[in-house]
FIGU-611134 format. One line per 10 residues: number of its first residue (from 1); their letters; for each residue x, y, z of N, C-alpha, C. Coordinates in nm, 2 decimals. Atoms other than C-alpha are relative to their C-alpha. Layout:
REM residues N
NUM) a) X Y Z X Y Z X Y Z | ...;
//
This chain:
REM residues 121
1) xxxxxxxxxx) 0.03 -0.12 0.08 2.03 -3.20 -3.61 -0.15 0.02 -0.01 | 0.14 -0.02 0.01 1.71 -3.05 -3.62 -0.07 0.00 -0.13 | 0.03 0.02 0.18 1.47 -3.12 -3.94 -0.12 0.17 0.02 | 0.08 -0.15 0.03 1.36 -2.75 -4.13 -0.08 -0.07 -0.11 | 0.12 -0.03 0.12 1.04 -2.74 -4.34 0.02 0.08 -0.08 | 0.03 -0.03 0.06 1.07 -2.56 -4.64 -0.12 0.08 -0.01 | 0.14 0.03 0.02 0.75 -2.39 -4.67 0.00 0.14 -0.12 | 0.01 -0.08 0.13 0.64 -2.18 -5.00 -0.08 0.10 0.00 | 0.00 -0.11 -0.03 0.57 -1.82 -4.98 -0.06 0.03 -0.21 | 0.07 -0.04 0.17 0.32 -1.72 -5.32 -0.01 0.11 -0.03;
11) xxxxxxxxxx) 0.02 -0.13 0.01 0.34 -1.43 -5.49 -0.12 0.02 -0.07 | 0.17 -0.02 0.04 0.03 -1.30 -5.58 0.01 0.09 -0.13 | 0.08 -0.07 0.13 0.04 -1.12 -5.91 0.01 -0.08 -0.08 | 0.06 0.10 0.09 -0.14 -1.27 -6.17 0.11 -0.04 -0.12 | -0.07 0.06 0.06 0.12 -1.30 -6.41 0.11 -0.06 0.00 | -0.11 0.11 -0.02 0.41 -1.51 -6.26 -0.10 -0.14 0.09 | 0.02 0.10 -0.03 0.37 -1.84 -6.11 -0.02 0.00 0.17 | 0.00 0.05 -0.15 0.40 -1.97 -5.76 0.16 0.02 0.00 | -0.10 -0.04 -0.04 0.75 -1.83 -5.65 0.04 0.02 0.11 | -0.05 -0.07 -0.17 0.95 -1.77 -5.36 -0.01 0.17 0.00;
21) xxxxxxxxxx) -0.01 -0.13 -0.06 0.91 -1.43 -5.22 0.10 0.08 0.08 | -0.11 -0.02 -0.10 1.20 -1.22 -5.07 -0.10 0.07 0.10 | 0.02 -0.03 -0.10 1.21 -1.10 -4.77 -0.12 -0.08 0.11 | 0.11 0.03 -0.07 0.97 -1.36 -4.62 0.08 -0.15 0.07 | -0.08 0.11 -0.04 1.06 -1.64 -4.37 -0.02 -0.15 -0.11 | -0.03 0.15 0.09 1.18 -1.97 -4.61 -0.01 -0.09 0.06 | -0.03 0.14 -0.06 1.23 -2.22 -4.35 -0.08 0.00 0.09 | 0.07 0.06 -0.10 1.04 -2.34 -4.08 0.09 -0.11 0.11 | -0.10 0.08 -0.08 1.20 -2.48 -3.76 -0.10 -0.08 0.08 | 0.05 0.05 -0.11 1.07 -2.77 -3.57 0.04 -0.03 0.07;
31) xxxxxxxxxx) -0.07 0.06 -0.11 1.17 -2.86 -3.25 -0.04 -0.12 0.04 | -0.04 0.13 -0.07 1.25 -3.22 -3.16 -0.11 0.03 0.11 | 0.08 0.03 -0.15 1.14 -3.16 -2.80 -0.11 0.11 0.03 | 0.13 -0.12 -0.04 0.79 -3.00 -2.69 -0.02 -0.02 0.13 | 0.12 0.02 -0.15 0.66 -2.95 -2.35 -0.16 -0.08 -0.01 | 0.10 0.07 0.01 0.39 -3.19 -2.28 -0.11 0.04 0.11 | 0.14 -0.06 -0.09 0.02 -3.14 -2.07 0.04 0.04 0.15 | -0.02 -0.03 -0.11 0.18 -3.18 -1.76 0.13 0.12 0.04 | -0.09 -0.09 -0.01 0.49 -2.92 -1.79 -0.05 0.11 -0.06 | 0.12 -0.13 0.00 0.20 -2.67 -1.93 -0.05 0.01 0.09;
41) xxxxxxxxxx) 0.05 -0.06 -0.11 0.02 -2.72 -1.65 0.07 0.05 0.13 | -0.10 -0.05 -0.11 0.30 -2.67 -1.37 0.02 0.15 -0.04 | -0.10 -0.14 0.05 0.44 -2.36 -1.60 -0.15 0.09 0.04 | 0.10 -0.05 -0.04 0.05 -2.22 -1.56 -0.02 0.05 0.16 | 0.00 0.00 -0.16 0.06 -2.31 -1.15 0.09 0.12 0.00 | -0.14 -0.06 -0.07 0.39 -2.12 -1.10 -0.09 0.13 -0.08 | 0.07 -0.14 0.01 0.24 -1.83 -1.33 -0.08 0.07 0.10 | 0.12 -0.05 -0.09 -0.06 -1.79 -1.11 0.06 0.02 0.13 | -0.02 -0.05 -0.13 0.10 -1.85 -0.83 0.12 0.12 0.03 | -0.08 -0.11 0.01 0.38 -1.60 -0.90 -0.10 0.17 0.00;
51) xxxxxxxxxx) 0.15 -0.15 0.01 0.02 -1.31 -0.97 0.01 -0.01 0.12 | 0.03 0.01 -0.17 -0.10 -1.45 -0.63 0.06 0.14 0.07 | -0.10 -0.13 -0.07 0.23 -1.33 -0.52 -0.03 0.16 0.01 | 0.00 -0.17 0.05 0.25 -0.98 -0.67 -0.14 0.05 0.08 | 0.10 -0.08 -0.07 -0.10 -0.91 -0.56 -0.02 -0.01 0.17 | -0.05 0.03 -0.12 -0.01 -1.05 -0.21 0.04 0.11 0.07 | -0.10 -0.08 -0.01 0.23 -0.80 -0.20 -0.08 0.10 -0.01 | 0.08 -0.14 0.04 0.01 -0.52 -0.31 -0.07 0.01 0.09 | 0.08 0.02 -0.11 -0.24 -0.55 -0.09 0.07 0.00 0.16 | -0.03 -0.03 -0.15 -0.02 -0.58 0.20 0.07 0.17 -0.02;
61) xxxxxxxxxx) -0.05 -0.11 0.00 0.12 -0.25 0.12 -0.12 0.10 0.02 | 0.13 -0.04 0.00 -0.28 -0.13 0.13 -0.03 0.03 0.13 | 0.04 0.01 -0.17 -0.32 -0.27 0.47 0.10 0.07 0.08 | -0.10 -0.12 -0.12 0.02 -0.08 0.62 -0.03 0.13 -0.07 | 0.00 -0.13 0.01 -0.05 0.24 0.48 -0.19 0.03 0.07 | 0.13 -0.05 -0.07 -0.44 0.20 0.62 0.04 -0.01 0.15 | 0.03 0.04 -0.14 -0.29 0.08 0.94 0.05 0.11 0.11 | -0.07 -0.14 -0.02 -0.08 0.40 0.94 -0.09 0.15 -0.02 | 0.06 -0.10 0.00 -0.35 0.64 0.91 -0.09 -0.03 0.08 | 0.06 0.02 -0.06 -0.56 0.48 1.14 0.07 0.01 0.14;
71) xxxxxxxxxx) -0.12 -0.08 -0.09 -0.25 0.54 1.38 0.01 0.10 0.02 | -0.04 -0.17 -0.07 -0.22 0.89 1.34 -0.16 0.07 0.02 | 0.15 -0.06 0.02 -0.62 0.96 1.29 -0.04 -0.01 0.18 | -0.05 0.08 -0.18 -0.61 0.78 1.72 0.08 0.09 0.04 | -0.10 -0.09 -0.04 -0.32 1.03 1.77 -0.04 0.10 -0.02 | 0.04 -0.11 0.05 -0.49 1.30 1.63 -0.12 0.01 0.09 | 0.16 0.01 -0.07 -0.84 1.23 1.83 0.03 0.04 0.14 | -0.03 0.00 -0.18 -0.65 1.18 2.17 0.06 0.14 0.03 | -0.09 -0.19 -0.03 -0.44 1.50 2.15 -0.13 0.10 -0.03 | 0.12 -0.07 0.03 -0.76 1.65 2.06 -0.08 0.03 0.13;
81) xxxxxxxxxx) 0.08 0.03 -0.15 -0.94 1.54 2.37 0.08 0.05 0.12 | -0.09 -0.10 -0.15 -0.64 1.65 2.59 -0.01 0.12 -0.05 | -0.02 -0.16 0.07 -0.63 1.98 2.39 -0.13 0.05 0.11 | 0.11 -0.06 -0.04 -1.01 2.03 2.50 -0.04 -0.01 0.14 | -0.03 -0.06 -0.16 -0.94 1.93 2.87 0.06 0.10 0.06 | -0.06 -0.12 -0.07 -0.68 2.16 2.90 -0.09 0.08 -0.02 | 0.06 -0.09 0.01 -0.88 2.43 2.76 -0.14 0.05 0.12 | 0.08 0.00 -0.10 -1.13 2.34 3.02 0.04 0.05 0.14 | -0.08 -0.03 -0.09 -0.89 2.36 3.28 0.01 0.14 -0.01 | -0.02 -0.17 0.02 -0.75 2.69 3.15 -0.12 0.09 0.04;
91) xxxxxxxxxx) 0.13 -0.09 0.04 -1.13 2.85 3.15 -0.04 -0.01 0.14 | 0.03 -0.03 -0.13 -1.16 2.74 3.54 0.09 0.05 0.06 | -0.12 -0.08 -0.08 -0.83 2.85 3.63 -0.01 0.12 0.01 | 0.05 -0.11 -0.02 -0.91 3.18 3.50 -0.08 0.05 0.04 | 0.12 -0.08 -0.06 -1.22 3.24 3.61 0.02 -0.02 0.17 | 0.00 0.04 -0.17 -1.11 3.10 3.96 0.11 0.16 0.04 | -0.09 -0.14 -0.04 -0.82 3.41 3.90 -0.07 0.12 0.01 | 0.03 -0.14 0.02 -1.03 3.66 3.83 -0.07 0.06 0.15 | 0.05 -0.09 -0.11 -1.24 3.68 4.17 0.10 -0.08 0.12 | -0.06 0.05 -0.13 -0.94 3.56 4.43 -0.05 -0.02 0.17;
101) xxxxxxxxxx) -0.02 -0.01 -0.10 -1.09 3.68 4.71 -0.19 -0.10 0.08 | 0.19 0.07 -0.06 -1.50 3.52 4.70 0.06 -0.10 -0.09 | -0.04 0.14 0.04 -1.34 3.18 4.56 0.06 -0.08 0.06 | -0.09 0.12 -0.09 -1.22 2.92 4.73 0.07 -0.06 -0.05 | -0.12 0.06 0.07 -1.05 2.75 4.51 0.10 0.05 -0.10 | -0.12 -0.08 0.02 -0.84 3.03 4.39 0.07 0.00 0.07 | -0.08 -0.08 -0.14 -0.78 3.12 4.71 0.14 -0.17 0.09 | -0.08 0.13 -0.05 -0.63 2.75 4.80 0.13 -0.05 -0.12 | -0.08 0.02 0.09 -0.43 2.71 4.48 0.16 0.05 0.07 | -0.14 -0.09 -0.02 -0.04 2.74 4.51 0.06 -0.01 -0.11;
111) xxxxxxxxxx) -0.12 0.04 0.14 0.25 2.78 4.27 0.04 -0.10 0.00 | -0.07 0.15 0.04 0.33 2.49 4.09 0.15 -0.03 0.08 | -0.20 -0.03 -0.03 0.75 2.61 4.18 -0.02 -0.01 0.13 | -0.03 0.01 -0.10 0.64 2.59 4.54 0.03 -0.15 0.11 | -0.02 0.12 0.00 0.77 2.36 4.74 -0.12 -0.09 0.15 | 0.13 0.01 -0.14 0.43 2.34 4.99 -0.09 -0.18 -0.06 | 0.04 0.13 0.03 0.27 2.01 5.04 -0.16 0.03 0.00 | 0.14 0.01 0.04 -0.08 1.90 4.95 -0.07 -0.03 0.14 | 0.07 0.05 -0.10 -0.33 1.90 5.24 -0.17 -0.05 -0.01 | 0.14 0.03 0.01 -0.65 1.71 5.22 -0.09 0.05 0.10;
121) x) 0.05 -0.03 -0.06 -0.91 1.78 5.40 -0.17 -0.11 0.03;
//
């Protein structure tokens, strides 16, 4: 059985004594068994290392969402760069359309749908 303390609760107006008080804790509990230096210090380790954790975790969620925008920002750049070749393309194709007949390299072009073969030269 566990041993309670009594402990004495004073009321403060001046003209009664030293009395018990309601509503205030009466007993005191001590516990038999306490944790000692070294089962504080383990319960501390595991604390910290359970933070570690959590922030572990946080932080890698930092690095996949940077590793993900650095993914599409690469995807975005390259399609960019093809965008601005074709457009290059487009701007000689037309201008090669416009004079067919003083261009040579309109004039050698075929339809893509054709089924004529490429001749080097």
């Amino acid at each position: 059985m566990s041993a309670y303390i009594a402990t004495r609760r004073l009321n403060t107006t001046a003209s009664s004594s030293a009395t018990w008080v309601r509503n205030r804790n009466a007993v005191r509990h001590d516990a038999k068994r306490q944790l000692g230096p070294i089962s504080h210090i383990l319960f501390l380790a595991s604390v910290v290392c359970l933070i570690g954790l959590l922030a572990l975790t946080q932080s890698a969620k930092v690095v996949k969402y940077d590793l993900n925008i650095a993914n599409a920002s690469t995807e975005i750049s390259n399609l960019e760069a093809e965008r601005d070749a074709l457009a290059v393309e487009n701007a000689k194709i037309t201008a090669a359309a416009a004079d067919e007949r003083t261009n040579t390299v309109a004039s050698t072009m075929v339809d893509a749908n054709s089924n004529a073969e490429f001749v080097s030269e």
